[in-house]
N, C-alpha and C positions, 0 to 999 in steps of 0.2 A: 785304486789301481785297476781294479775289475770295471769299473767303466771306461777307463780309457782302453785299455785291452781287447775289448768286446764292443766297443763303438761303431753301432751302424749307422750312424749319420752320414748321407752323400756328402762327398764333396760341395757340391749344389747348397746343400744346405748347412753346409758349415760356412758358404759364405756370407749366408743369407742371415745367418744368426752375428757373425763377429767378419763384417768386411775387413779387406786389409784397408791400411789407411795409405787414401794416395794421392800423389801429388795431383795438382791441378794441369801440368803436362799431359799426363800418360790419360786425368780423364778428358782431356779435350782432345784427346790425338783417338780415345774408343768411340767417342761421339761425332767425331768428324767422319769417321769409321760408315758408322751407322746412318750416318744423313746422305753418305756418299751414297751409301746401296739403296737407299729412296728416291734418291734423286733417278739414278739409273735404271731402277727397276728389276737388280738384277741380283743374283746371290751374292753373300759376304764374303768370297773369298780372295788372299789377299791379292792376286792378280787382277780382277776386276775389279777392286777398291782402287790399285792404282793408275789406273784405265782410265774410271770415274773423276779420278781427282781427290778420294782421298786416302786416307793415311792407315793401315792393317793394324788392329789392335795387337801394343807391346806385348813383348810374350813373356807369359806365365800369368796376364791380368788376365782375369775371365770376363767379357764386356755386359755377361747377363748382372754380375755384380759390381760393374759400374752404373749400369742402368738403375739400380738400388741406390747409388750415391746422390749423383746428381745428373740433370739432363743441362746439357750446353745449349742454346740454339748456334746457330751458322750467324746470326746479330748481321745479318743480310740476304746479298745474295739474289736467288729469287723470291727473296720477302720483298725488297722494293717493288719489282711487279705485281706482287699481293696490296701493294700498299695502294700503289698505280688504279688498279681494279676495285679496290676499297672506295678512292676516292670517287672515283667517276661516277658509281654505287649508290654515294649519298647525293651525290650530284642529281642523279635522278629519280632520288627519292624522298629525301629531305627538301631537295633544291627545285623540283616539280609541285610540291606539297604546298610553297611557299606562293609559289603562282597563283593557288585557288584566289587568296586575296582580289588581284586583279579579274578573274572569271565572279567573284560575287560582286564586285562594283560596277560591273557590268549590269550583271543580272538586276540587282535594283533599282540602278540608273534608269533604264530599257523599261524595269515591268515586265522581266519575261513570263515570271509566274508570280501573278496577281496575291495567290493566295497564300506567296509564301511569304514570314517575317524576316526579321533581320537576323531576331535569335537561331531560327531554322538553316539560316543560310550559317551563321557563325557553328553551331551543332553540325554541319557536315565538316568543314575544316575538321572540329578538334575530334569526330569522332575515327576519322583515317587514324591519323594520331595513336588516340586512343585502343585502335583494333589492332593495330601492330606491334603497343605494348603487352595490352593483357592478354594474346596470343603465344605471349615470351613463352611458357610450359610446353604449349602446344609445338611451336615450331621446332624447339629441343628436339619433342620426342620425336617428330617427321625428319627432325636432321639424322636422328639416330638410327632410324628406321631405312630411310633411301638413298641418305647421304649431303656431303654439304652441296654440289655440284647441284643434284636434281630438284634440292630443296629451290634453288635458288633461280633453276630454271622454270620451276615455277611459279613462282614469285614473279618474271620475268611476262608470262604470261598473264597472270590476275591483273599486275599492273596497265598493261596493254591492253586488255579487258575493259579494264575500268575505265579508262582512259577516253576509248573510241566508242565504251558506251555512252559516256557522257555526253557526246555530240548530237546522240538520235534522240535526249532526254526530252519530254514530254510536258513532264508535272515535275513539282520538286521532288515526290519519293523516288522516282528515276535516280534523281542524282545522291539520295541518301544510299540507293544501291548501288551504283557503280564508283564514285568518289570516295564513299563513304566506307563502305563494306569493300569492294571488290581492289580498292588501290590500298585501303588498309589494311587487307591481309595482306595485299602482296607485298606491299614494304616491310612489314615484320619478317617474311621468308627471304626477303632480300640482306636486311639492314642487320638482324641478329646475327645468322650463321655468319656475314660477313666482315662484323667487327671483332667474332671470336675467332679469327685466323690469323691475327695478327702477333697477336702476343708470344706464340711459341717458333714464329722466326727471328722472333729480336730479342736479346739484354740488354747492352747498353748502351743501343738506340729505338728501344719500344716505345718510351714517350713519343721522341718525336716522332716516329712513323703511326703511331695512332693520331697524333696530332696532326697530321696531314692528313691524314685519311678520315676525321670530323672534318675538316675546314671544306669538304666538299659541300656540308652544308650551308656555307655563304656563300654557293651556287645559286639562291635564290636570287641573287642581282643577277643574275645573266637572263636566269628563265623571265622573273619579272619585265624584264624588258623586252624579252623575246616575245614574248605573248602580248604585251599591250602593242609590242609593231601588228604582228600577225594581226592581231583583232580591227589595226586600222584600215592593213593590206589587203585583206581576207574576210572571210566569211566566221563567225562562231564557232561551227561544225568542222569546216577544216582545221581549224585553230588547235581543236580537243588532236582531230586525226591527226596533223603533223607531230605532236606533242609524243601520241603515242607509237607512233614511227620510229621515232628518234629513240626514244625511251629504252623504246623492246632491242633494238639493233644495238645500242650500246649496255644495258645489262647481260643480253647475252654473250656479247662479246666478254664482258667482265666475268660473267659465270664461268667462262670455259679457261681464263688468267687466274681465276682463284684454285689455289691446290692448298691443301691442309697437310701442315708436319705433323705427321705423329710425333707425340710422346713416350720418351723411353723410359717412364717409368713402369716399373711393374707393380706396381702397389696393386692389392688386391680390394680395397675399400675400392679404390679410383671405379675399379672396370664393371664393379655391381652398383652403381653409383644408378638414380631414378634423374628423367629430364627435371623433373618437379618435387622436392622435398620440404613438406613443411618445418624439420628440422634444423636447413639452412637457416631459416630465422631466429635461431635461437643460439645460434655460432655470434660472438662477439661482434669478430672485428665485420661479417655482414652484414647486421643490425646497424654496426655504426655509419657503414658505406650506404646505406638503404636507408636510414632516417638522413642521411646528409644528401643525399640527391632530392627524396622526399619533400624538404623543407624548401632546398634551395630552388625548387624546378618549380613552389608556385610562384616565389620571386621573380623567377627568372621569364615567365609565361606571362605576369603580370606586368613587367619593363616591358616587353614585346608589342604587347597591347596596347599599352598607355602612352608611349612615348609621342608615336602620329598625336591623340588627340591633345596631349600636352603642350605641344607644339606650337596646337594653333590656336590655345589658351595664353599665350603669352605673346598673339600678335603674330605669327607666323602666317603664310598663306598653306594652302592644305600641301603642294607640292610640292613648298620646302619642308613640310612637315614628313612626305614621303622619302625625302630626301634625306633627311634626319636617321629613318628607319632603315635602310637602302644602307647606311654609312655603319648602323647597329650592326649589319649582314655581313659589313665587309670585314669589321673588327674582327668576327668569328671567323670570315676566311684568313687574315692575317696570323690573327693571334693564336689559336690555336695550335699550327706549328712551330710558334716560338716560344710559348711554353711547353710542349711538348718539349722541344731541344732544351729550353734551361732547366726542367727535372728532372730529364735525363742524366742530369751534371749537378743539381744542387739536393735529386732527393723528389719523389713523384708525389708523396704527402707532402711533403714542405711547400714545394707550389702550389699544389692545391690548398695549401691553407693560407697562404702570402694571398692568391687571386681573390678566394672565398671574402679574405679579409677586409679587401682592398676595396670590391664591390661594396661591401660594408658601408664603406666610407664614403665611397663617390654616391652611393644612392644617399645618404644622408646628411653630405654636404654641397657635392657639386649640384646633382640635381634640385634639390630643392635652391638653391640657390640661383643657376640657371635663368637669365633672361631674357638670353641673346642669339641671335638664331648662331656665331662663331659657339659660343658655351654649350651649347646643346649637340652639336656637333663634337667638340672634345669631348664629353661625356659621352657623345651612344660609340665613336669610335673607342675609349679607354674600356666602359664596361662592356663591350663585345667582347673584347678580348679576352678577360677575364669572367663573368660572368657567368658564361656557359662551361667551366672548368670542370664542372662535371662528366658531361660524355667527352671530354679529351683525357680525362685523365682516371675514369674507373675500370676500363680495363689494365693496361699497366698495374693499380694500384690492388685490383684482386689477382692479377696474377702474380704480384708479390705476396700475400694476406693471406691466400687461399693456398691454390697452385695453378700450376698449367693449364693441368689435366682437368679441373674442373672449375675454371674461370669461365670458360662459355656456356655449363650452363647454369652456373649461380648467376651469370649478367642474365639470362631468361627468365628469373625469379624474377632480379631486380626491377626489371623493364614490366613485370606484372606489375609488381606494387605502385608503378609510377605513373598508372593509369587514372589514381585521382586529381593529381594535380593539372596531369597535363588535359584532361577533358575541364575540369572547372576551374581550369587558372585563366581563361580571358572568361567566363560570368563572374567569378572574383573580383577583375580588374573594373568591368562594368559598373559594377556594386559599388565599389572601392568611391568612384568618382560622381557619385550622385549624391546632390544635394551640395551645398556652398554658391560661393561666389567666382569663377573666371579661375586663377590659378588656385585659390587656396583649395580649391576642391578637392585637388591632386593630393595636399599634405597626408594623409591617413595613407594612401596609396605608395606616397614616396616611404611615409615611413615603416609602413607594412613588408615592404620588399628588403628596406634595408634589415631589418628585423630577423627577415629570413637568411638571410646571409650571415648576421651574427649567429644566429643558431648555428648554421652549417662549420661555423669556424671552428664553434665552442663543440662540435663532434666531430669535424677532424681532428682537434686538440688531443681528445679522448684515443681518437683512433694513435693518434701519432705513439703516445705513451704505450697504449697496446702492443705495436708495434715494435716498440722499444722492449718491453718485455722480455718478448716472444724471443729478438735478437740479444739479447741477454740470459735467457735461459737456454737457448741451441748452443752460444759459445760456452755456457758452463756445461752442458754436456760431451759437447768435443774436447775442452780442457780436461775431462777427467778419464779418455779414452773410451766412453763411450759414444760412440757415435752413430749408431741405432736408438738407444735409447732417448737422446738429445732431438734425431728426427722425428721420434717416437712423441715425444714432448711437443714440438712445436707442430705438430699437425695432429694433435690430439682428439679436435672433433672430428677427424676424417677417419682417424683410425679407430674410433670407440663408436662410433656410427650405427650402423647397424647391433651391436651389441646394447649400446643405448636404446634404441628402437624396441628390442623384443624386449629388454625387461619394462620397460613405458609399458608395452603389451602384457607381458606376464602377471603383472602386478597391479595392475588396473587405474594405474595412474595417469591422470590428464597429461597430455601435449603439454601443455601451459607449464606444467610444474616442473616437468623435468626441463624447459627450455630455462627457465628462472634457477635452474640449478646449476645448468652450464655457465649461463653467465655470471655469478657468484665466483664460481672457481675459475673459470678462464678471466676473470675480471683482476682479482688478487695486484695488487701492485702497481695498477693504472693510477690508483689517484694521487701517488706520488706526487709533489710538489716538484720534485728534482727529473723525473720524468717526464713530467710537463711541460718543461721549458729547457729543458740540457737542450744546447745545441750538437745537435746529431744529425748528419745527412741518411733520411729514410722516404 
């Protein structure tokens, strides 16, 4: 009786301890509330909410204890414009990247620089690539530091940089540093911050707006062709300058179209949250996301490669075998958004593991199988498609797994670790095919790739069950009226975080051990058999 009597608990924080429980109306009518006055710029009150466009939070709700509930996005809006600016984004940064191709068949052809090899020229390709993933930490922290907008306007410049250095280039270290270095950092401060704005203006239509906003990467058909005209019409030197003309004037256009929602959540783990935590690695369901891209991205790197010379192993001439590749490109501009829209509706893991699967198969039977210049074509247009289901569908699938609030910068981990594949997944493919006769050479290659996809199946599989868990133990905590303790549960690494951390520290035990401990217990009940395969849209 004498505590209840004598209770200094705020308000504030009686609601923070036992929310009321509420409908899904009243919190989408506080979150509409809240996005209104972002939009606007302007205070929450409710005459400029309805000014704005939207709706005054019901009264008696408090909206700081809907923000503890759940965050709604607007699931458009001026997220399409985001999406708009996304795509154009990869357009001239993925889709510019692709070009180099065309600039080293040049360069060999000609003899520009006598002393460089072929590996040298291939090493500046993947190390762009490469500088713009394991840069993922770094960029985080410069987004957090200056912002997404500045981040990316300079990005905007590195790129532009690199670009118009390349044309004055000399010797081939020239071009190690301006293609290599100066276009690969600026794609990282372009390409990160840019596909972590996506997921907190959408629900459910996040897939497909991420999948549209990848498919800019089978903008390499356009640049490709744009560059071999120019090189016919033009000079070399202007070739590079017009490139990065275009480049700078449509990123920055895109910079100043990209705007970032805040998240209304107030979680306190969230806002002490590091760009870089070696602890992420030891959270489940990101190990699973991060050995599944891992695996599948040398497969996927190793198709890329191999498909041109496979081509003209089986009788092709070399420019239907470009043609072949060119048609690989367009699968991913196609496909992409169409599996984005069918996860959006059957479930973002479930696609990703149907596509994962599928690749499986078609590198294991069609291609190998494959004789005909029609066959080689249905194959590189079907595994386009699917294929790269990776960057279409691991944002979505950590801002389900994770959350919102710290989906962009666990994707800056991910994109660290994916720096091995993607620098030595075309000397892999090279490797792969040496030694044999005319097509069989290929066979180790074909079935190296399809290999990697089966792996990536058999961890989405993993993940899916996770997943299922995870939505299996928040509904037995909302069944039982606790509904704190249930979110408390399924964001369990996020909220024990830092506490984990200082005792790792207190107690003088490795990293290693306490991450092998998390996984034990966040693992519990994956290997279900019936979890495995229940059909459930997740």
């Amino acid at each position: 009786m004498s505590s209840v009597l004598f209770d200094t608990t705020t308000p504030a924080a009686h609601a923070q301890q036992n929310p009321p429980h509420l409908g899904p109306d009243a919190i989408e009518l506080a979150n509409r509330s809240h996005h209104a006055a972002f939009v606007s710029g302007q205070e929450s009150d409710p005459e400029t909410l309805r000014a704005a466009g939207g709706t005054p939070t019901p009264e008696g709700i408090d909206p700081a204890t809907i923000a503890l509930v759940e965050d709604i996005p607007p699931d458009g809006g001026y997220g399409w414009v985001v999406t708009a600016a996304v795509f154009f984004i990869n357009v001239n940064t993925w889709g510019i990247n692709s070009a180099w191709g065309v600039f080293m068949d040049m360069y060999m052809r000609e003899s520009t620089f006598p002393e460089a090899s072929e590996f040298e020229y291939a090493l500046i390709g993947g190390l762009s690539v490469a500088l713009a993933l394991i840069l993922g930490p770094v960029i985080s922290a410069i987004q957090k530091t200056i912002g997404t907008r500045y981040t990316m306007l300079m990005g905007s410049g590195l790129v532009f940089a690199g670009l118009f250095a390349a044309s004055a280039a000399s010797r081939v270290w020239h071009l190690f540093m301006s293609v290599g270095l100066a276009m690969g950092f600026g794609f990282g401060l372009l390409y990160i911050p840019a596909m972590g704005l996506l997921p907190p203006w959408f629900s459910r239509h996040r897939s497909l707006a991420v999948g549209i906003a990848t498919a800019g990467a089978g903008g390499g058909i356009a640049w490709n062709l744009i560059t071999n005209k120019l090189l016919h019409v033009t000079s070399l030197e202007w070739t590079w300058r017009i490139l990065a003309l275009v480049s700078v004037a449509c990123n920055i256009i895109c910079a100043f179209l990209c705007r970032e929602r805040p998240i209304t959540f107030s979680t306190a783990g969230v806002s002490k949250r590091r760009s870089f935590n070696i602890r992420d690695f030891g959270r489940t369901q990101v190990l699973l996301i991060l050995l599944w891209g891992f695996i599948t991205e040398f497969g996927y790197i190793t198709l890329w490669y191999s498909l041109p010379s496979y081509a003209t192993s089986i009788g092709l001439t070399p420019s239907q075998g470009s043609i072949v590749n060119a048609l690989l490109s367009l699968g991913v501009g196609v496909g992409r958004p169409l599996v984005g829209a069918l996860s959006d509706r059957f479930g973002r893991i479930n696609l990703a593991l149907l596509c994962c699967s599928s690749s499986a198969v078609l590198c294991l039977t069609l291609w190998i199988l494959a004789r005909s210049y029609v066959g080689l074509i249905i194959f590189a247009l079907a595994v386009g498609a699917g294929g790269g289901c990776f960057w279409a569908t691991v944002n979505p699938i950590l801002a389900e797994t994770v959350s919102l609030a710290e989906s962009s910068a666990i994707f800056g981990t991910i994109c660290f670790a994916l720096v091995i594949p993607t620098t030595f997944g075309e000397a892999i493919a090279l490797q792969l095919v040496k030694g044999g006769d005319g097509v069989n050479k290929f066979m180790p290659g074909q079935i190296f790739v399809g290999c990697t996809f089966l792996g990536g199946t058999a961890l989405l599989m993993l993940l899916r069950s996770w997943q299922i868990c995870e939505i299996e133990r928040k509904a037995e905590g909302s069944g039982s009226g606790l509904h704190t303790d249930g979110h408390r549960r399924s964001g369990e690494e996020t909220r024990t975080e830092d506490d984990l951390e200082e005792g790792v520290m207190a107690s003088g035990r490795s990293a290693g051990v306490a991450v092998l401990g998390e996984l034990r217990s966040s693992a519990a009940g994956m290997w279900s058999p019936r979890k495995l395969f229940v059909a459930r849209r997740v």
